[in-house]
C-alpha positions as CSV (number, residue, x, y, z in Angstrom):
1,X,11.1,-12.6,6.6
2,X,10.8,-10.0,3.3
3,X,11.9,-12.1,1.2
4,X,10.0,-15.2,2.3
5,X,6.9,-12.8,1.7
6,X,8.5,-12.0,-1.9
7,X,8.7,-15.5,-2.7
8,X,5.2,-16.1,-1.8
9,X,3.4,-13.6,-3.7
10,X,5.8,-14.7,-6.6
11,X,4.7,-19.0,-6.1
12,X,1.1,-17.7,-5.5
13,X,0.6,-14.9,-8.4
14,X,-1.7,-16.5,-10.5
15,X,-3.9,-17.3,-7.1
16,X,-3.4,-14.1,-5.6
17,X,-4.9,-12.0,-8.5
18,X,-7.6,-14.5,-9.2
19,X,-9.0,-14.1,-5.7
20,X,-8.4,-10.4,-5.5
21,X,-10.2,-9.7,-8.9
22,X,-13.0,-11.2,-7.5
23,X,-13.4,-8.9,-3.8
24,X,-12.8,-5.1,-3.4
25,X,-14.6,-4.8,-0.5
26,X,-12.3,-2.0,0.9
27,X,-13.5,0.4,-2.0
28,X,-15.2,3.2,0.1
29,X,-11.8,3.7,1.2
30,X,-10.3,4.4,-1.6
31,X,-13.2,6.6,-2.5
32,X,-12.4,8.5,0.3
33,X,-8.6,8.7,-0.5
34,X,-8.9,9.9,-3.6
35,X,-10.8,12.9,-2.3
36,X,-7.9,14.3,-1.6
37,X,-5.4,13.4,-4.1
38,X,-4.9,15.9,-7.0
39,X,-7.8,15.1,-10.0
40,X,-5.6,13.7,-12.6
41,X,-2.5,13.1,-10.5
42,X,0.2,11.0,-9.5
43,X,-0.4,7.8,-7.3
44,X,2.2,5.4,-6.6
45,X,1.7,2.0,-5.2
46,X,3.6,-0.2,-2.8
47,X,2.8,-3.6,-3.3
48,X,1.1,-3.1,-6.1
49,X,0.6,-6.8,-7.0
50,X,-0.8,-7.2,-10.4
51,X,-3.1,-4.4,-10.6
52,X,-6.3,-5.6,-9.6
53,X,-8.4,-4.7,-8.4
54,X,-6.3,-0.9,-6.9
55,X,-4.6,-0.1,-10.2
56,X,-7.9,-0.5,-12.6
57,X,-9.6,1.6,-9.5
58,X,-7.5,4.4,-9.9
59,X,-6.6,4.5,-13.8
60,X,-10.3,4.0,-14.5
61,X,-10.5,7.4,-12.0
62,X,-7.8,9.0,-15.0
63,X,-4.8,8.6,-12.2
64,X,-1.4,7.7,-13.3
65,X,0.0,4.8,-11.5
66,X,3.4,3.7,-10.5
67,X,3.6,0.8,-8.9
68,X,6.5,-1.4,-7.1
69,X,5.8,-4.8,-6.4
70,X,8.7,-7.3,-5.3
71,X,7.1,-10.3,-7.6
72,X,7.8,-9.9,-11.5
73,X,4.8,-12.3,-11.9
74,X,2.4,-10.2,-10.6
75,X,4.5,-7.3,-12.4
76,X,4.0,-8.7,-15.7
77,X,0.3,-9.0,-15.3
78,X,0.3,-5.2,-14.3
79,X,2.4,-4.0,-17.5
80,X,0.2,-6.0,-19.5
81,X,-3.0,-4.8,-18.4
82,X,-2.1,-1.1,-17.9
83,X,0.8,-0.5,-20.4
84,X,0.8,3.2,-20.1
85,X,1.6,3.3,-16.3
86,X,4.6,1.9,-14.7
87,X,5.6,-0.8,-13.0
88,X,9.0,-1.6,-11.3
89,X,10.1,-4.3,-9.2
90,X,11.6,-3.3,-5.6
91,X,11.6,-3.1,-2.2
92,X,9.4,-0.2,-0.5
93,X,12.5,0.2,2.0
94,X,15.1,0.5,-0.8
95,X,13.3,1.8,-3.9
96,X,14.1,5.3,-4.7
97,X,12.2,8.3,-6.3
98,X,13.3,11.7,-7.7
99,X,10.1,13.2,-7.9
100,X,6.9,13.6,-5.6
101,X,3.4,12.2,-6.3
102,X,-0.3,13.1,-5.3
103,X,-1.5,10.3,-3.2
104,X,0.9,7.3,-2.0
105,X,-1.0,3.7,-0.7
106,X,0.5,0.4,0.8
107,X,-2.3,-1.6,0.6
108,X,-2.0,-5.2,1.4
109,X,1.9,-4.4,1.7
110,X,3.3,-2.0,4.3
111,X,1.9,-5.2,7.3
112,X,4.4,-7.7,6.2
113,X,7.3,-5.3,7.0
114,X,9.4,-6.4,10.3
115,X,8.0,-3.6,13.2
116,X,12.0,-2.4,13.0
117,X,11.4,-1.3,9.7
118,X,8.1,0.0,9.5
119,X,9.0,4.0,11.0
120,X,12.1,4.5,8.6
121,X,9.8,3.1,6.1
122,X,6.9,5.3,6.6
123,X,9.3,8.8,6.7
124,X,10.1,7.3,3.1
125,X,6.7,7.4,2.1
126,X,6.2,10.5,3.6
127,X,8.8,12.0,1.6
128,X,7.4,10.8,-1.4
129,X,4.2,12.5,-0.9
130,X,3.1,15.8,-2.1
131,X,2.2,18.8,0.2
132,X,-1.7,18.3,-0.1
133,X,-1.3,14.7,-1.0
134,X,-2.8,11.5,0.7
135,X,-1.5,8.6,2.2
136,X,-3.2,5.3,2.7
137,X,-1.8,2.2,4.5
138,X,-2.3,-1.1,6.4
139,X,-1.4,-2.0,9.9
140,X,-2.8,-4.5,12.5
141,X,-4.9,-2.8,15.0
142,X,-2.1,-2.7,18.0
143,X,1.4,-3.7,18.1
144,X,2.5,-6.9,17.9
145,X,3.4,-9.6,15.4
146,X,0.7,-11.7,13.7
147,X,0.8,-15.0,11.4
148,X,-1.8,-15.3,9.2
149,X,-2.4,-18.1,6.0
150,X,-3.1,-17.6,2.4
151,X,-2.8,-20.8,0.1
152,X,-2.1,-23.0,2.5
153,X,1.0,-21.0,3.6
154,X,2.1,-19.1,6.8
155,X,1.9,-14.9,6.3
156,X,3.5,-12.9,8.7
157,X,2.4,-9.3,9.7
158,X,3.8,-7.0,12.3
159,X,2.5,-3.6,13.7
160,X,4.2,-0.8,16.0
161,X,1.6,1.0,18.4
162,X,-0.8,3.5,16.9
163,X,1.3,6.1,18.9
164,X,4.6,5.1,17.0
165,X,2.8,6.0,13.6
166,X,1.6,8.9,15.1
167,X,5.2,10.7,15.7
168,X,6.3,9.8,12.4
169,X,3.2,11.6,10.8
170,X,4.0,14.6,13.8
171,X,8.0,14.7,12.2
172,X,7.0,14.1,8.5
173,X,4.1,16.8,7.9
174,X,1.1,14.2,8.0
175,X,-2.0,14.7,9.7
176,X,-4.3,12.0,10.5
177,X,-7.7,11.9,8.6
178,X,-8.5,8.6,10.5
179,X,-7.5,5.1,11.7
180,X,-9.8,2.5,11.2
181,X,-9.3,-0.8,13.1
182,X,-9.9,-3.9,12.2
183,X,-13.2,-2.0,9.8
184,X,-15.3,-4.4,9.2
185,X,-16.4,-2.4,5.7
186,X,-12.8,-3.1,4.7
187,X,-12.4,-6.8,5.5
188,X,-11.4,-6.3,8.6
189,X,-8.0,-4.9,7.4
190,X,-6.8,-1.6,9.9
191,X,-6.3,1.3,7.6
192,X,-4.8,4.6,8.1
193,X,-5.4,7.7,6.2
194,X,-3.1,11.1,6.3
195,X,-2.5,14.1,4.3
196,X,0.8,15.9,3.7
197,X,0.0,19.5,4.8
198,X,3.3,20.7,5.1
């Protein structure tokens, strides 16, 4: 199923970033994550897409973005647009980091994960984050498996329980600002927001 997803944001990248330059309606959110990500700092960004309209949010802020993004489409876009930051194409479960950042977001991304890889990948993020630093993801509102449709094509999503996130944050160090289903001030998207505090 990942790499179905892959190849769809890759056929639709032109499509994609056209409609997602045009709506940010989930931008209180990231208003509110970036409260508590160091002023100036590092954010990196899985699923990053082509940098619209997250990316230009946060470098316009004077963060420094690093984002991973399994279509070299969208990537290009992103390097072209923001040549300072960087951009590298991976997988969130495999892609590897030396260093820690300030605030860590899969928007738009972390849902398209199989359920059976969602935990390992979130203890990933985790460690990736800086004490202090926040997280900012997507799930659906309960588990389960949803399709949706973009461009005419089937999108699958999957979700564990709230309580499954929950003991990762308890054995990673994060503490849960809030979880937001299905917020209708972010498109209806379920977000979840946690700081690193130890």
């Amino acid at each position: 199923m990942p790499d179905r997803i892959a190849d769809h944001y890759e056929r639709h990248a032109d499509a994609f970033d056209r409609a997602r330059r045009e709506r940010f309606v989930e931008r209180a959110w990231f208003d509110r994550f970036l409260i508590g990500v160091r002023r100036g700092g590092e954010v990196l960004d899985l699923g990053c897409g082509a940098g619209e309209p997250v990316a230009r949010f946060l470098v316009d802020k004077g963060y420094a973005v690093t984002g991973v993004d399994a279509s070299e489409t969208m990537l290009g876009l992103a390097r072209i647009r923001f040549p300072r930051h960087q951009w590298l194409r991976g997988d969130m479960r495999s892609v590897s980091f030396e260093r820690r950042f300030d605030g860590v977001l899969a928007w738009d991304s972390f849902f398209h994960l199989p359920a059976g890889d969602q935990a390992a990948t979130l203890e990933r993020m985790a460690g990736w984050l800086a004490v202090g630093g926040m997280m900012m993801f997507n799930t659906g509102p309960a588990h389960g498996v949803a399709m949706g449709e973009q461009f005419g094509d089937p999108l699958f999503h999957a979700s564990l329980d709230p309580a499954d996130y929950r003991a990762v944050f308890a054995r990673t160090g994060l503490a849960e600002v809030a979880f937001a289903p299905e917020d209708p001030n972010a498109g209806g998207r379920s977000v979840w927001l946690a700081r690193k505090i130890r």
